[in-house]
Backbone bond lengths (Angstrom), bond angles and torsions (degrees), N, CA, C in turn:
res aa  C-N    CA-C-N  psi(-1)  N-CA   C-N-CA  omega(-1)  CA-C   N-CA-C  phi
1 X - - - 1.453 - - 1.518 109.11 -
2 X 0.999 115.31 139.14 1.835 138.50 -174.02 1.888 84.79 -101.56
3 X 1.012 103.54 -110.69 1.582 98.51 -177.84 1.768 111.73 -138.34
4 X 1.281 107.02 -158.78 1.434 102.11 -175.41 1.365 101.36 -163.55
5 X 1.000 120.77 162.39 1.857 124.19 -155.37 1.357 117.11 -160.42
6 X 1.238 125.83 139.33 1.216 131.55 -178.90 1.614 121.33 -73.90
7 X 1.229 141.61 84.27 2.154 128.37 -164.53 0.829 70.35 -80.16
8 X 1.928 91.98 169.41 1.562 118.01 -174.76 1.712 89.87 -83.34
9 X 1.540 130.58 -16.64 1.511 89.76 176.91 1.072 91.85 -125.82
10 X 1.659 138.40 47.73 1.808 106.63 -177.67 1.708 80.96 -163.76
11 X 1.413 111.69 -149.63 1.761 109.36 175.99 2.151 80.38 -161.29
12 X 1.415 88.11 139.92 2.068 104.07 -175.04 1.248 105.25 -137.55
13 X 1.181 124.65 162.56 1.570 159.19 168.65 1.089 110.90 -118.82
14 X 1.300 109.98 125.42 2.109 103.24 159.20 1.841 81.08 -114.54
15 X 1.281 95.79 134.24 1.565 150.93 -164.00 1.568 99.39 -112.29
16 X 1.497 115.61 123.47 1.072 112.90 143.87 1.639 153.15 -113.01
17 X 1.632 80.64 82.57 1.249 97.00 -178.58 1.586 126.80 -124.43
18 X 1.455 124.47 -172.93 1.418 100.75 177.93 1.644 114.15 -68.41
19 X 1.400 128.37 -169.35 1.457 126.96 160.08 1.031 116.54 -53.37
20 X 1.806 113.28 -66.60 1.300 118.10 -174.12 1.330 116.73 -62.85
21 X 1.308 141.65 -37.50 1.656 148.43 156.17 1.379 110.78 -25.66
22 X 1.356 100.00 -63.23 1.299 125.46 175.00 1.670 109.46 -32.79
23 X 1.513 114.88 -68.06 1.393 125.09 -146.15 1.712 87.71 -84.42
24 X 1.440 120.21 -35.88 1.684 130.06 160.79 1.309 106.56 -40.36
25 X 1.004 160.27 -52.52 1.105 166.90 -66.32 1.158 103.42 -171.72
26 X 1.042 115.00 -69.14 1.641 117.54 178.88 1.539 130.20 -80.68
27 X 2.049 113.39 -2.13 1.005 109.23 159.28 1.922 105.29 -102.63
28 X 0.933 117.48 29.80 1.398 133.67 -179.77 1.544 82.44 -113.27
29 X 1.202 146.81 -70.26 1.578 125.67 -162.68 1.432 125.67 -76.85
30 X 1.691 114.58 -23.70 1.574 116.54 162.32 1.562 100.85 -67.52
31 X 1.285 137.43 -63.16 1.676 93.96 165.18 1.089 160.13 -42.47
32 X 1.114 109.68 -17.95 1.633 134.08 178.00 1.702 83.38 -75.33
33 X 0.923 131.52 -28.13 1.371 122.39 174.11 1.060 131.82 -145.48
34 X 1.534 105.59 56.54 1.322 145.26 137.66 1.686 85.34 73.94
35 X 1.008 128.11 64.51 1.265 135.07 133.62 1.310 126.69 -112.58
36 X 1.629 126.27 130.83 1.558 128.30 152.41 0.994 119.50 -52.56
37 X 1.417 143.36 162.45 1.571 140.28 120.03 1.616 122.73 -74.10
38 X 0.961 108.98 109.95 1.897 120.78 -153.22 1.874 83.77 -74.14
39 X 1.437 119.73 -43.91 1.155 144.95 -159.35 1.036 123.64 -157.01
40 X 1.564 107.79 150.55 1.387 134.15 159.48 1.202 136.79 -101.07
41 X 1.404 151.01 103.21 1.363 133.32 176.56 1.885 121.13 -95.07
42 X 1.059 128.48 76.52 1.130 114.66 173.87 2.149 129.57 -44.66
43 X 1.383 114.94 64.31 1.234 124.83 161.53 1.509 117.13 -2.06
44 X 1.188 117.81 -72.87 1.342 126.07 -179.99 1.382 115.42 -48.56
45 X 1.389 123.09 -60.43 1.351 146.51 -178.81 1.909 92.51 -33.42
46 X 1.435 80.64 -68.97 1.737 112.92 -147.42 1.459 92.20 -43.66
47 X 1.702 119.38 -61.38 1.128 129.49 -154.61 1.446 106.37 -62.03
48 X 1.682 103.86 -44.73 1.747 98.31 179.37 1.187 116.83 -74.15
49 X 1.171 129.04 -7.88 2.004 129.49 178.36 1.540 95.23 -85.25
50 X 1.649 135.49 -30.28 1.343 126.50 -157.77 1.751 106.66 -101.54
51 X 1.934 103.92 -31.09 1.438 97.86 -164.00 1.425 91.38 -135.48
52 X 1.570 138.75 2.13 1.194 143.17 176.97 1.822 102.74 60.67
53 X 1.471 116.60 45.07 1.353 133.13 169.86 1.491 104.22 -96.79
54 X 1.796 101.18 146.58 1.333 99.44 155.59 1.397 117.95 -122.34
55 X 1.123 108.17 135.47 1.559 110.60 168.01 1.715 115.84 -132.49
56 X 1.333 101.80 171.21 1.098 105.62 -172.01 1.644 129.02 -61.05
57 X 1.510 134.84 154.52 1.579 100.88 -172.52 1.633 132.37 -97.73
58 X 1.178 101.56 148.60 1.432 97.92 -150.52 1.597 93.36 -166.49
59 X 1.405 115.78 126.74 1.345 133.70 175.58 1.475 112.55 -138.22
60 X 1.467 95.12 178.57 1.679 102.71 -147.29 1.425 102.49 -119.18
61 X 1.370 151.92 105.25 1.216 144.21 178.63 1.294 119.26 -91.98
62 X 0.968 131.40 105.93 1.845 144.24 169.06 1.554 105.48 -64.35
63 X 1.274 110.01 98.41 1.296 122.25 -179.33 1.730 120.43 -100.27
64 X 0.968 101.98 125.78 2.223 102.71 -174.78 1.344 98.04 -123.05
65 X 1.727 95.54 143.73 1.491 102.46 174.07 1.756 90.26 -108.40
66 X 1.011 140.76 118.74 1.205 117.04 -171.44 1.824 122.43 -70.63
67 X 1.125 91.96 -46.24 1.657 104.57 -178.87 1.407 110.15 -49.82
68 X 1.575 133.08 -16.26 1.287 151.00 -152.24 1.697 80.10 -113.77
69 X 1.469 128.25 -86.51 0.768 166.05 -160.96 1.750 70.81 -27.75
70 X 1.468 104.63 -92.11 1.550 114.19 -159.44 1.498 111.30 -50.82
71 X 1.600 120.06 -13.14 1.455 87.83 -179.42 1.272 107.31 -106.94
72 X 1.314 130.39 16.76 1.693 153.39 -178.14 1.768 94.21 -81.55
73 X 1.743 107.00 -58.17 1.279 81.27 178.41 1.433 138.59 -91.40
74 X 2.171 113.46 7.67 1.136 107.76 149.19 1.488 124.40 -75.58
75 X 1.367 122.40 16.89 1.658 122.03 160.09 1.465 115.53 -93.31
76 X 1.498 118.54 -31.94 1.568 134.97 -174.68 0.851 131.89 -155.18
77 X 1.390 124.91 76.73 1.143 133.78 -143.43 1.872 106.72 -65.19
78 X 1.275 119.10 -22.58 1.389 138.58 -175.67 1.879 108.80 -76.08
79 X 1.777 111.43 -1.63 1.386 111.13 -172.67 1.224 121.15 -88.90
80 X 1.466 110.50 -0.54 1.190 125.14 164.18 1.944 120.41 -51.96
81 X 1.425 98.57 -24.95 1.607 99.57 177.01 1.509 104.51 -71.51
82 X 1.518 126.85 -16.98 1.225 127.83 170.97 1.839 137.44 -80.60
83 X 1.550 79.10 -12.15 1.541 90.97 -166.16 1.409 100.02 -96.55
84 X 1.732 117.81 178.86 1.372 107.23 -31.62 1.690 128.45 -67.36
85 X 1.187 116.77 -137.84 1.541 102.32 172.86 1.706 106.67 -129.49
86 X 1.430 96.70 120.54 1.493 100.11 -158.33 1.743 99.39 -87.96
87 X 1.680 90.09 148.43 1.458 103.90 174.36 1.677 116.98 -116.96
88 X 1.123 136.58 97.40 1.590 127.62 -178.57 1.630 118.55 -69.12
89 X 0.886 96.81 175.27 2.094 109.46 -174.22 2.064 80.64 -157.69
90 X 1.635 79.63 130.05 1.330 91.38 153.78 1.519 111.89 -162.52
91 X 1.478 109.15 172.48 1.593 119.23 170.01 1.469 114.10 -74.90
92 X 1.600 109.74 142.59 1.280 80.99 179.15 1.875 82.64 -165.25
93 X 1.293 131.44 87.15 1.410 147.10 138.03 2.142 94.38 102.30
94 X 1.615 95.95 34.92 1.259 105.46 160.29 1.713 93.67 112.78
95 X 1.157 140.77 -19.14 0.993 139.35 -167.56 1.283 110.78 -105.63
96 X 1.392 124.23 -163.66 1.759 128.06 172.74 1.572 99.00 -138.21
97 X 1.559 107.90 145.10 1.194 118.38 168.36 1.397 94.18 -126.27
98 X 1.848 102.62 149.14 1.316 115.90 -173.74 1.999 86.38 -148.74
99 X 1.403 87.21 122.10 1.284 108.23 174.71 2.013 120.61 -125.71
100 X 0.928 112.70 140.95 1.827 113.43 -172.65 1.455 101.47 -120.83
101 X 1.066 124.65 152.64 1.757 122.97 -143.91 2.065 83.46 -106.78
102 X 1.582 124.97 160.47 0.841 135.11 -173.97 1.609 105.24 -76.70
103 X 1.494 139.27 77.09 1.432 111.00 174.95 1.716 133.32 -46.69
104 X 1.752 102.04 -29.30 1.809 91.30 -179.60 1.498 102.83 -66.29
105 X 1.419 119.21 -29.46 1.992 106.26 -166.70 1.403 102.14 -69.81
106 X 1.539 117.15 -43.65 1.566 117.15 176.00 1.415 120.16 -44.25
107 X 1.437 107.51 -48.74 1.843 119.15 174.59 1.328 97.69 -57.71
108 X 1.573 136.63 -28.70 1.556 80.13 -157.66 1.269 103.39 -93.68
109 X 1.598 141.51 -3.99 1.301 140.41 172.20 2.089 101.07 -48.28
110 X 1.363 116.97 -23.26 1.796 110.21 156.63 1.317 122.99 -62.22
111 X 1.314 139.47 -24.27 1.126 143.47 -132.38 1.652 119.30 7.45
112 X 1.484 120.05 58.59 1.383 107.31 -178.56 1.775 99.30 -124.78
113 X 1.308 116.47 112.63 1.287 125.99 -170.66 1.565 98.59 -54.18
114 X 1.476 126.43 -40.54 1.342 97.20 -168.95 1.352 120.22 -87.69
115 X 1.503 122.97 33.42 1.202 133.82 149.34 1.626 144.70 -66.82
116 X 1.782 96.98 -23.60 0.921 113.74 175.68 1.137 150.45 -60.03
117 X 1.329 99.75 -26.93 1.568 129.92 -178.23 1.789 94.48 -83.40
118 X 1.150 117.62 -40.63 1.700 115.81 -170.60 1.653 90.02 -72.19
119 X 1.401 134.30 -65.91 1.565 139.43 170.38 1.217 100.82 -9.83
120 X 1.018 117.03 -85.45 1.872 136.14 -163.84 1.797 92.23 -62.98
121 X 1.071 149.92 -34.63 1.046 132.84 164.70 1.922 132.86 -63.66
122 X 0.892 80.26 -45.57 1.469 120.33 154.87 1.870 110.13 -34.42
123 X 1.417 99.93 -75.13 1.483 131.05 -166.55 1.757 80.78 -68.73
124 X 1.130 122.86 -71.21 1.675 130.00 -178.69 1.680 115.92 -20.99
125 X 1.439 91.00 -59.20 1.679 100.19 -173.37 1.614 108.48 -75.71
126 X 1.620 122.26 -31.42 1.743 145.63 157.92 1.794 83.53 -27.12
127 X 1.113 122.70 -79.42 1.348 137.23 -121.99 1.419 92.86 -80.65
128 X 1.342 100.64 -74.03 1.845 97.25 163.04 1.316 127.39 -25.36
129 X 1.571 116.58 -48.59 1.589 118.05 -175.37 1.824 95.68 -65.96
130 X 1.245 119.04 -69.62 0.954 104.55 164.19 1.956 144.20 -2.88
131 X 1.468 90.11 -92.77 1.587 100.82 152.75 1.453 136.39 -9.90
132 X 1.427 99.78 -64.56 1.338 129.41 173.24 1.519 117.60 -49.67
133 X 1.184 120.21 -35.69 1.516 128.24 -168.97 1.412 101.54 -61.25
């Protein structure tokens, strides 16, 4: 571990490791806690096939816990516009940063209190994957 940091909406590590290690790595620790990757977005790719940009590489992983997942949407059925909860990897001055987005700040734009407890669980298992790197 290089260090780790609080974003205003998610919690990251810059990792020193390669990209690809990196992005290995971190779908090796959302299982460890029982997350899928629903998806992949390769950023870089995308941007130069759509606007012939380059940027640095960095993709987007859509991560589901399902058991979380399913009882989120017997609270709201409409939380699906939130899911899943994406985690990025990118390059960034030779290193990798891997950041996982905040689920309680996302919940509260629902306002449904009994979400909270799934958020913070959510954020729990985030933090760990994190950690882990």
């Amino acid at each position: 571990m290089i260090s780790q940091a609080q974003h205003p909406y998610g919690i990251g590590k810059t990792v020193d490791l390669p990209y690809s290690d990196a992005i290995e790595r971190t779908r090796q620790a959302l299982q460890q806690q029982g997350f899928g990757v629903l998806f992949e977005i390769d950023m870089k790719a995308k941007l130069q096939e759509k606007l012939g940009v380059e940027i640095q590489n960095y993709v987007i992983l859509g991560a589901c816990n399902p058991p979380v997942a399913y009882q989120a949407l017997q609270e709201e059925t409409d939380i699906g516009l939130l899911l899943p909860c994406n985690v990025i990897v990118y390059e960034r001055e030779g290193k990798s940063e891997v950041v996982a987005v905040d689920a309680a700040k996302m919940m509260t734009v629902v306002g449904n209190p009994r979400l909270e407890a799934k958020a913070q669980q959510i954020n729990d298992m985030l933090h760990k994957v994190i950690e882990s790197l």
